[in-house]
C-alpha positions in Angstrom: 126.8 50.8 208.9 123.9 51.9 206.9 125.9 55.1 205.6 128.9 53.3 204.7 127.0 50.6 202.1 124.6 53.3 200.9 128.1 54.9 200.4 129.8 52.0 198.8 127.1 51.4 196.5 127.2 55.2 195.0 130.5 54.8 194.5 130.5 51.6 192.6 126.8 53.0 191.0 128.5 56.2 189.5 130.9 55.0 187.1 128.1 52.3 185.2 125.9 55.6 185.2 127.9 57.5 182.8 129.5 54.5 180.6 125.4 53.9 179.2 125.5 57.8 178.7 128.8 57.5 176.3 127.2 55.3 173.5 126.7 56.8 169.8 126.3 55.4 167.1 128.1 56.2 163.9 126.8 55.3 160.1 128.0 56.6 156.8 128.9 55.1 153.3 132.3 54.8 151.7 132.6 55.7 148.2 135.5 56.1 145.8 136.9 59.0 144.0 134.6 58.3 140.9 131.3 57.7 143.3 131.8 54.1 143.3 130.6 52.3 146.4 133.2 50.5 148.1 131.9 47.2 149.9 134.5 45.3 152.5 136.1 48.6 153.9 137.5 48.6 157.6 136.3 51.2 159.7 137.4 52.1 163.0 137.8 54.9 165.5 141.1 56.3 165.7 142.5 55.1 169.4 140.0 52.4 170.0 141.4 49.1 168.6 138.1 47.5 169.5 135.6 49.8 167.9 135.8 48.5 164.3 133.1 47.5 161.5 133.2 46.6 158.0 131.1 48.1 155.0 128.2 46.4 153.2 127.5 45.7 150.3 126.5 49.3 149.2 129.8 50.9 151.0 127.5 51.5 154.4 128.2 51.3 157.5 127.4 51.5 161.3 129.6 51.7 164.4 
């Protein structure tokens, strides 16, 4: 009986262990073709509709 939670538990323990191991974090700054910086830009990762951000005021961001 012992086994089989210890056994249950790694299994359900596993998969939070490597999601806190995927986090990066992005940052950059959006500028135009004439150096401009752009403010109000939507950034996002391509294939992730939820990872999105918006520029600052000085075309900077962080995702």
């Amino acid at each position: 009986m012992k086994r089989q939670l210890l056994l249950i538990f790694a299994l359900f323990m596993i998969p939070v262990y490597f999601s806190f191991g995927q986090k990066k974090n992005i940052t950059g700054q959006v500028s135009s073709e004439k150096g401009e910086k752009l403010s109000n830009v939507t950034i996002s990762i391509k294939g992730q509709s939820t990872a999105s951000t918006f520029t600052d005021a000085n075309g900077e961001f962080k995702i």
